[in-house]
N, C-alpha and C positions, 0 to 999 in steps of 0.2 A: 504494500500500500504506500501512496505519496505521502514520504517525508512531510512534504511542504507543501499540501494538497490545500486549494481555496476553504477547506471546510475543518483543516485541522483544529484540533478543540470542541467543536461543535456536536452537537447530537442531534441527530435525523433521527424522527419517529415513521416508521412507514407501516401501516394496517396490509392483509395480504402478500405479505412479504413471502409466503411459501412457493408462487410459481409465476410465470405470466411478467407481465410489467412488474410489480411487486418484486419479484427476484430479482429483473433487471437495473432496477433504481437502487436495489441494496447493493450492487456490487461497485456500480456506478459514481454512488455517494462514498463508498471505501474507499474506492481508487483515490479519491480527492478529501481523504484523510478524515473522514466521520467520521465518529462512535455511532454506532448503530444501536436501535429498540425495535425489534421488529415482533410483530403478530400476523397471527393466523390463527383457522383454525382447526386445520389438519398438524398434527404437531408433529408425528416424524417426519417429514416435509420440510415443515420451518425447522427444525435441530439440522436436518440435513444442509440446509442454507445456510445455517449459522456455524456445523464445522467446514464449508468449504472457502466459509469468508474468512473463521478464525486462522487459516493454514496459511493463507494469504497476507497474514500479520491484523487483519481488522480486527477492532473495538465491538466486540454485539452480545446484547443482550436478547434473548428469545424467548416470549411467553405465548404460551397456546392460548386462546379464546374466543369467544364470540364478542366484536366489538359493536353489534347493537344490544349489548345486555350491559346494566351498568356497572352489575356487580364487575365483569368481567373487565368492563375499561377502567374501575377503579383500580383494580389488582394491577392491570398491566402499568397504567401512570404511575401509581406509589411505586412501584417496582423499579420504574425508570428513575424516577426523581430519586431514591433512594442509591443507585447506582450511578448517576450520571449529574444531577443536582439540576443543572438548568437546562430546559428544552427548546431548543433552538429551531427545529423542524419538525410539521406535520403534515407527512402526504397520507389523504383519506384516499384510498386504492379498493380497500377491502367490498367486494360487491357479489351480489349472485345476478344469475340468468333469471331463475326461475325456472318452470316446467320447460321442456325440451321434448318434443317443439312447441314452440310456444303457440296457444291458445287465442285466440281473436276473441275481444273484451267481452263478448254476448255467451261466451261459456268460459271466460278463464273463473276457478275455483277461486271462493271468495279469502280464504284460506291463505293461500300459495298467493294471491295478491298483495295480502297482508305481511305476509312475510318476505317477500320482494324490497316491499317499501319500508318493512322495520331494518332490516340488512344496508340497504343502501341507501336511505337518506335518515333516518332514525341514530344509525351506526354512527355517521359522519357528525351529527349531530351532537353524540354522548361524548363522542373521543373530543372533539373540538372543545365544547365547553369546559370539557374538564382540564385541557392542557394550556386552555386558555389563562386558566387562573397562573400558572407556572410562569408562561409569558410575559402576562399583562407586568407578575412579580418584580421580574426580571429588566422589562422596558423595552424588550424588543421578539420579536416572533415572527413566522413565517408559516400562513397554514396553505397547503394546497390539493385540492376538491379533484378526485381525476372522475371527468363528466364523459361524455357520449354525443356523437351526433344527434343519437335517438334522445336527448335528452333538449333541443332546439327544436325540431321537426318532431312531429308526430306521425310516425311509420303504421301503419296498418301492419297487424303482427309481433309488435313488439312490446304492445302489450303491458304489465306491469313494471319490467325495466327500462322503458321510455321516460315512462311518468315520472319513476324513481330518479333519474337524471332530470326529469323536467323540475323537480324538486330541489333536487343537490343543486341545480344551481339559483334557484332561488334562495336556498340557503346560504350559498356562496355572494352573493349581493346582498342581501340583507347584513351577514355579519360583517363584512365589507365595507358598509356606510358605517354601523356603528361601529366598528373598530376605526373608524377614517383620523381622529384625534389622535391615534394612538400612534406606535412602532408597531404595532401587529399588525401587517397585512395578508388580506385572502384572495386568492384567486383560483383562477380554475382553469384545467390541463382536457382536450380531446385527445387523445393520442393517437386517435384513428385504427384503421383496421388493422388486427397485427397479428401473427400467429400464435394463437393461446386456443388453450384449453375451451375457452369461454365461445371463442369464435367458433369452434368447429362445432361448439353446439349449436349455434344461434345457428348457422348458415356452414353446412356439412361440405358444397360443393360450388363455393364461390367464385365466379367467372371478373376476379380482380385480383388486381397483385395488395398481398398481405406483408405488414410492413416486419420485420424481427424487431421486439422490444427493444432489443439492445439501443437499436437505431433512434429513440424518440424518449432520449433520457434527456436531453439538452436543456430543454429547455423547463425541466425541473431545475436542471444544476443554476439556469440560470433565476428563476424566481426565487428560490433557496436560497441566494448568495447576496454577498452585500451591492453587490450591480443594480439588483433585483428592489432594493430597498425603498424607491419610487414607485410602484408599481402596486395596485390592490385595487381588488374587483374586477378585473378584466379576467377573459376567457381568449383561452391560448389554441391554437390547432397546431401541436406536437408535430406533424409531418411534413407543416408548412413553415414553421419558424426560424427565420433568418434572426440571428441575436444582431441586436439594435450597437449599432455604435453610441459608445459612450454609456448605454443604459440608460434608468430613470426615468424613461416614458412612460405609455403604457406596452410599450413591447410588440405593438400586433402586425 
């Protein structure tokens, strides 16, 4: 890992950290000298992530859980604050599909609806407010929302994970303005289509080119970093982002 990496000292919290984007941002954020907190909630997964980061020289802590339940994000934050003291980064990653193939809204189970929506914008929710208090502490933070196309546009098909991004970034704007006084800013990441687990369920045999996570970490590193520090409430397209000379804009 860099010596002298933009992010030495710092601690990155990243939710979903066991496969997909989630894995790629944790390796990403090492390379450039985090301490890592990562979650999931498959747990030999996320340990497996955390010894191949450990071998590599990275800083990481790894708790298994469900980060739309609070007991769950309380354990994982006391745990970090208790190991790393100040939190410098939160990327909200952690999301589900839902049923596969997904159900058109005149029969999706009201159930599996619900749980969609507590997962991915309820989750984002728990972990944020509560690292916020860390931040706010602190004087300075960085939280980042990873949304969806389907979360702008309303897809025929897609059903409760649309909605759940049509939320997250409502969420992401709302705390946005009320954090606007602050050092804490929020924004939010599409990352576009990429090769994961998640995709092949959504869309088995897609007639588009699918991007490698690895490839659309940039532009975390750069909201993450102090370039970045100008920059809150805006929503970012990960495949399209050209980093801004100078920084301090809104980046887009």
């Amino acid at each position: 890992m860099a010596a002298n990496g933009i992010f030495q000292g710092k601690t990155v919290m990243i939710t979903g950290a066991s496969r997909g984007l989630g894995r790629a941002l944790s390796f990403a954020f090492a390379e450039q000298g985090a301490k890592l907190a990562l979650s999931a909630r498959g747990e030999a997964a996320l340990l497996q992530v955390k010894r191949e980061l450990e071998e590599l020289g990275a800083e990481v802590l790894a708790v298994a859980g469900d980060m739309s339940q609070a007991r769950d994000v309380e354990r994982f934050v006391a745990i970090a604050e208790d190991t790393f003291g100040k939190l410098d980064v939160l990327i909200n990653n952690a999301a589900m599909l839902g049923a596969s193939p997904m159900p058109l809204l005149l029969d999706y189970p009201e159930a599996d609806f619900a749980e969609v929506l507590r997962v991915n914008a309820v989750g984002p929710f728990l972990v944020t407010r509560r690292v916020l208090v860390n931040m706010l502490r602190h004087g300075q933070g960085a939280v980042i929302n990873v949304t969806s196309e389907a979360g702008r546009v309303g897809y025929a098909g897609w059903g409760a994970y649309g909605i759940s991004k049509f939320a997250l970034e409502g969420l992401t704007q709302t705390w946005a303005d009320e954090l606007s006084e602050t050092a804490v800013r929020v924004n939010m990441v599409d990352p576009g289509s990429m090769r994961t687990l998640m995709m092949a369920l959504a869309d088995p045999d897609p007639d588009y080119e699918l991007a490698d996570p690895r490839d659309v970490t940039d532009v975390f590193l750069y909201l993450a970093s102090d370039e970045g520090a100008g920059v809150n409430g805006q929503r970012f397209e990960a495949q399209a982002f050209i980093r801004p000379e100078g920084g301090g804009d809104d980046g887009r």
